[in-house]
C-alpha positions in Angstrom: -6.3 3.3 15.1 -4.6 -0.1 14.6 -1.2 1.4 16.6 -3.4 2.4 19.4 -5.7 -0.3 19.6 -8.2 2.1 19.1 -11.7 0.8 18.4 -13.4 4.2 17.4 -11.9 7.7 16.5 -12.8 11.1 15.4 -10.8 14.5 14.1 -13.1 17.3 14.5 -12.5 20.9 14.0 -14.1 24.0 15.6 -15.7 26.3 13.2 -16.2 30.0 14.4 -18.4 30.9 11.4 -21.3 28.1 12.5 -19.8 27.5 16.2 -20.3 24.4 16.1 -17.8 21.1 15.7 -17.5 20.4 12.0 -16.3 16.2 11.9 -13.3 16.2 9.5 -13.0 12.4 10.0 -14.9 9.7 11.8 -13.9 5.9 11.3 -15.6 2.5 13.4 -18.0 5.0 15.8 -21.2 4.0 15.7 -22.7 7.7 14.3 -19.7 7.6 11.5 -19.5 10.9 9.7 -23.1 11.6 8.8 -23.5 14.1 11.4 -21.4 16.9 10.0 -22.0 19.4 12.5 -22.0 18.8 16.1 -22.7 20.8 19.5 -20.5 20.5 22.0 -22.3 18.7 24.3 -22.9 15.9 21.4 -19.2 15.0 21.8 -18.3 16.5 25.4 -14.8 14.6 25.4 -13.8 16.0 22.0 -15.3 19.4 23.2 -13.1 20.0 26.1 -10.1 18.9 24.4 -10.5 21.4 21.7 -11.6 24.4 24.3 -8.4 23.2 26.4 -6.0 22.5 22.9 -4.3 20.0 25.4 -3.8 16.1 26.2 -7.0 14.2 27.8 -7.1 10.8 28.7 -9.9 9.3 30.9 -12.7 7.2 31.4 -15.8 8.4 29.5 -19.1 7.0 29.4 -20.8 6.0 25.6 -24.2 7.8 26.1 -22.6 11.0 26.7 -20.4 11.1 23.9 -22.1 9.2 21.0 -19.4 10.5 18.1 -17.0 8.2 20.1 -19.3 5.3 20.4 -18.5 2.2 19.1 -21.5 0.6 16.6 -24.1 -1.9 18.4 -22.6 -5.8 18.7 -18.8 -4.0 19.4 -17.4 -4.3 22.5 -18.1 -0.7 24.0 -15.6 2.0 24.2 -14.9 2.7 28.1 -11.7 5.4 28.1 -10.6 8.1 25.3 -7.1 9.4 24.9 -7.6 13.2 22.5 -5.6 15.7 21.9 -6.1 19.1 21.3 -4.6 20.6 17.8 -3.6 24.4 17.6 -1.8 25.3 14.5 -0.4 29.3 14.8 -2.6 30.2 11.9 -5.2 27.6 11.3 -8.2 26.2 13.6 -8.6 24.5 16.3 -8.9 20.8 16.4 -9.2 17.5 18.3 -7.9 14.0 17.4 -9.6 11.7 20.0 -9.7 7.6 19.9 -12.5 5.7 21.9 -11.1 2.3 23.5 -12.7 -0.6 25.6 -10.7 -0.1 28.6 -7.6 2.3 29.7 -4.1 0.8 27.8 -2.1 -0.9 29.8 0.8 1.2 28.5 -1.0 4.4 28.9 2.1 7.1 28.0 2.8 5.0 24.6 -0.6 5.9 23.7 -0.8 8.8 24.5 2.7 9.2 22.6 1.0 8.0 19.4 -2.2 9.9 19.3 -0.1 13.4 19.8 2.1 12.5 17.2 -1.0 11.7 14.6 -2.2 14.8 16.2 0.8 16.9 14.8 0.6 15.3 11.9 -3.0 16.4 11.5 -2.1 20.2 12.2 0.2 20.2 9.4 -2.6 18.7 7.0 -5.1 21.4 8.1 -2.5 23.8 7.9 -1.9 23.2 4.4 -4.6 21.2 1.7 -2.4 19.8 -0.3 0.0 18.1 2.7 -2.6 15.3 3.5 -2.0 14.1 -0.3 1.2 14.3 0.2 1.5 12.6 3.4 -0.7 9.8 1.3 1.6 9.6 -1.3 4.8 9.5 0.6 3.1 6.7 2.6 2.4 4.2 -0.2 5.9 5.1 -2.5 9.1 3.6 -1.5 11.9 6.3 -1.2 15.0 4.5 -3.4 12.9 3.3 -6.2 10.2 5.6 -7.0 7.7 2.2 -7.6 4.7 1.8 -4.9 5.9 -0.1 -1.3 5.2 -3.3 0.0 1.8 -2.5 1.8 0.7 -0.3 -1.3 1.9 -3.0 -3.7 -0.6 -5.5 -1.9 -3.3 -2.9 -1.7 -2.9 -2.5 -5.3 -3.0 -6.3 -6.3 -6.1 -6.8 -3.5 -7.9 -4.0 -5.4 -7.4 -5.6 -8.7 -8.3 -9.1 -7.6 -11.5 -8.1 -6.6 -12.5 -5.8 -9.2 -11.1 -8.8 -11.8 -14.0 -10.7 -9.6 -16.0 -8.1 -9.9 -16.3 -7.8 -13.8 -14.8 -10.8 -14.9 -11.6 -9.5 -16.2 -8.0 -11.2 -16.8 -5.3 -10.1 -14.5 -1.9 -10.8 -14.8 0.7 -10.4 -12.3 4.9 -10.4 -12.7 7.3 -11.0 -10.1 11.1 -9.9 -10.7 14.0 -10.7 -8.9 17.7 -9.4 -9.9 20.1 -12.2 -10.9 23.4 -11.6 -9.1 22.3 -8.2 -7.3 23.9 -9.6 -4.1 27.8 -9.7 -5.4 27.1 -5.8 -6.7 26.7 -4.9 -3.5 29.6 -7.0 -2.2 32.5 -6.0 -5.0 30.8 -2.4 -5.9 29.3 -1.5 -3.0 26.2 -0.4 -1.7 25.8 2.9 -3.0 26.4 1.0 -6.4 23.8 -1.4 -5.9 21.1 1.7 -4.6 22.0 3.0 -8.0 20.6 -0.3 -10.1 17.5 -0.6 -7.9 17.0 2.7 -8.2 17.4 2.5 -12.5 16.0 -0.8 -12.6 12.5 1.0 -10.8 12.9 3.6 -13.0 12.7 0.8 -15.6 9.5 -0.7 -14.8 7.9 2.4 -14.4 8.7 3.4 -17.8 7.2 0.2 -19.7 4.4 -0.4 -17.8 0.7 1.4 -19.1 -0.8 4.1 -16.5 -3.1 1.6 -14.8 -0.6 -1.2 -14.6 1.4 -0.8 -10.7 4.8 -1.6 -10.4 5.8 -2.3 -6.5 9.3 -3.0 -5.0 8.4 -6.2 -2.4 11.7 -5.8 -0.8 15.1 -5.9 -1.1 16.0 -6.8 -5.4 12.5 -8.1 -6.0 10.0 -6.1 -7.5 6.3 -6.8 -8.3 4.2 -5.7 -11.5 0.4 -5.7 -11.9 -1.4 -6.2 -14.8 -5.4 -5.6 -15.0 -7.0 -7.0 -18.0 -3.9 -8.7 -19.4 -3.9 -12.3 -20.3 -1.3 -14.9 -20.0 0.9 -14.0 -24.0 0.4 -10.4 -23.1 1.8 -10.5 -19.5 5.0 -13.3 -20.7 5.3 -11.1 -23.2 5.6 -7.8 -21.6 7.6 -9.8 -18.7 10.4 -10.5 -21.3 10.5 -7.0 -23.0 11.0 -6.3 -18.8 13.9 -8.8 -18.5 15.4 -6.8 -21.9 15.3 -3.5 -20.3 16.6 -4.2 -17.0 19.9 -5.8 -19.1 20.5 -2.8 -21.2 19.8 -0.5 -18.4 22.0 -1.6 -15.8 24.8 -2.0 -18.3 28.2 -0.7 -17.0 31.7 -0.7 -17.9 32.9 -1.7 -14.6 30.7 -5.0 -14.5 28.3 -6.9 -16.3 24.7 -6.2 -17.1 22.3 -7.3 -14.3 19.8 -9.9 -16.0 16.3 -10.7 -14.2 14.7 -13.8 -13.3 10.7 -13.3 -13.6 8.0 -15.6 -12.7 4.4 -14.9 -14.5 1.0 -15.6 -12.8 -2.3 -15.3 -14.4 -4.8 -15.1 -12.1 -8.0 -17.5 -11.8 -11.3 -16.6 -10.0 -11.4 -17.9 -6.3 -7.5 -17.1 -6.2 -6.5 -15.1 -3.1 -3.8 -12.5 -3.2 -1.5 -15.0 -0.6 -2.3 -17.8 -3.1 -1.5 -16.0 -6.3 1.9 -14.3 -4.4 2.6 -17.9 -4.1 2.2 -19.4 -7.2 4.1 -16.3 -8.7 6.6 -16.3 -6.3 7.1 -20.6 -7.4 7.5 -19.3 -10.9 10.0 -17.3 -10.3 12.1 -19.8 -8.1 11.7 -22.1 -11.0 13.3 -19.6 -13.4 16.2 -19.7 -10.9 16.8 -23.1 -11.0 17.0 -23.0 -14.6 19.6 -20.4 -13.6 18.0 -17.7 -14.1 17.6 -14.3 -17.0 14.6 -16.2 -17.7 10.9 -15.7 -17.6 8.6 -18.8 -16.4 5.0 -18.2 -16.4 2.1 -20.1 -14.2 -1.4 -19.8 -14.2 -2.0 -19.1 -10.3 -3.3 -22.2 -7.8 -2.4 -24.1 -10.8 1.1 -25.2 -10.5 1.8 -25.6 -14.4 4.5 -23.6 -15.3 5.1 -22.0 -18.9 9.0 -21.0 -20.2 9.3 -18.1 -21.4 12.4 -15.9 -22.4 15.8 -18.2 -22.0 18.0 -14.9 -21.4 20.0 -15.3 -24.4 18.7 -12.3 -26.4 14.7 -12.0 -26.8 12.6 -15.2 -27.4 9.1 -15.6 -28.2 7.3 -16.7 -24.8 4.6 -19.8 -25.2 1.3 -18.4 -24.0 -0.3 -20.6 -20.4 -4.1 -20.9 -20.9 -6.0 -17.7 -20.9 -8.4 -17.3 -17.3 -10.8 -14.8 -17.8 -10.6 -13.7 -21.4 -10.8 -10.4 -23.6 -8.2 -8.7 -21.8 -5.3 -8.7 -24.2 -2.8 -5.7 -23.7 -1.5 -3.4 -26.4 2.2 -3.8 -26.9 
């Protein structure tokens, strides 16, 4: 919807067994999905572009198509781009978006809803595509770990359910000491390689629960519901570790990690506790770096941890929300 400006859409699919419109998926209309099952005339504009299986776009008015109808207080929807869906061995379908007024670039619209369109065909085509689809969306493709939109999805979910309950949540944020010369005297292949071990990495030491995220480019973020601050400094330099012995190689030295700990504190937003993380780490830089520095986040006081010179015992911040202590 967002890449179409879209303020309502609606997937349905035409079932002979009932004839009748069965709503796959409904999202901002004003009649959602609770009406399963709908008559043709309940939805005219999804109707005919299912009976034609081709590309509609025109004004439509609100009354006469209420699956497309934006909820009351929302500017109403005024035009509909749909298209039709007709897979060689599956049913027929209709991806349709409700706007407030015709797009001023009409054909790149158009573009986009066919192309979720296709997208759709394959999904109804086969079950298990859609989770597929899902998956590929939120994993990025070197590293294995979740992407950057996933990775802040992730740490938004666990803010609020740490809200929610009252739980400790601890967050680490890695960056690779030196990754840039690898790439400039090994090459980039070689440096795909360590990002691609060094995700492999995290993974592996982190508890199913915990999410491990690349942010972008060397830097990689690691979430940690109901872990306090000596459990998450402590994990961070059993990280640190790992990514050394890992990434050993004959042909150059061991990459070694800078990581900055946050523990978060109730009221803290994911921007501010990205932030105070994110100052951690460039404080472990500046003590030049294979070190872990820990912060409790909005809080600005910063906690050493591991120096880089083998594994030292990290001094524990204050503990925010309490009981949430982590197995080792």
């Amino acid at each position: 919807m967002a890449k179409t400006g879209a303020a309502t859409a609606l997937l349905v699919v035409w079932n002979p067994a009932e004839r009748r419109l069965e709503t796959i998926y409904a999202r901002g209309t004003a009649a959602g999905k609770r009406s399963a099952w709908l008559r043709t005339r309940q939805s005219w504009f999804a109707s005919r572009v299912l009976g034609s299986g081709r590309t509609l776009a025109e004004p439509i008015r609100a009354e006469g198509n209420p699956q497309l109808a934006a909820p009351a207080g929302v500017p109403p929807v005024t035009y509909a781009v749909g298209a039709g869906i007709r897979p060689p061995d599956g049913p027929r379908a209709a991806l349709c978006v409700g706007l407030v007024a015709k797009p001023t670039q009409l054909d790149a619209t158009i573009w986009t809803v066919e192309s979720y369109a296709r997208i759709a065909a394959v999904c109804l085509r086969d079950e298990t595509a859609l989770g597929g689809l899902r998956a590929a969306a939120r994993q990025d493709g070197l590293t294995g770990c979740l992407n950057y939109g996933a990775t802040r999805s992730e740490l938004e979910r666990e803010i609020a359910r740490s809200s929610r309950h009252q739980r400790s949540l601890g967050c680490c944020f890695i960056d690779l000491d030196g990754f840039k010369q690898v790439n400039e005297q090994h090459g980039h292949p070689q440096g795909s390689r360590v990002l691609a071990e060094v995700g492999r990495v995290l993974r592996t030491e982190v508890r199913i629960g915990d999410s491990v995220g690349r942010y972008g480019g060397d830097e990689f973020i690691v979430v940690l519901p109901d872990t306090d601050s000596e459990a998450a400094l402590a994990l961070a330099e059993r990280l640190r570790t790992r990514i050394c012995a890992a990434t050993a190689d004959g042909s150059r030295e061991a990459i070694n990690a800078s990581i900055g700990v946050v523990q978060w504190l109730a009221g803290v937003t994911t921007d501010q506790l990205l932030m105070a993380a994110d100052a951690a780490l460039r404080r472990a830089k500046r003590l030049g770096g294979g070190t872990v520095v820990g912060t409790e986040g909005g809080t600005g006081v910063g906690t050493e941890g591991g120096t880089g010179v083998g594994k030292s015992t990290p001094r524990p911040g204050r503990a925010v929300a309490s009981q949430g202590a982590r197995a080792g």
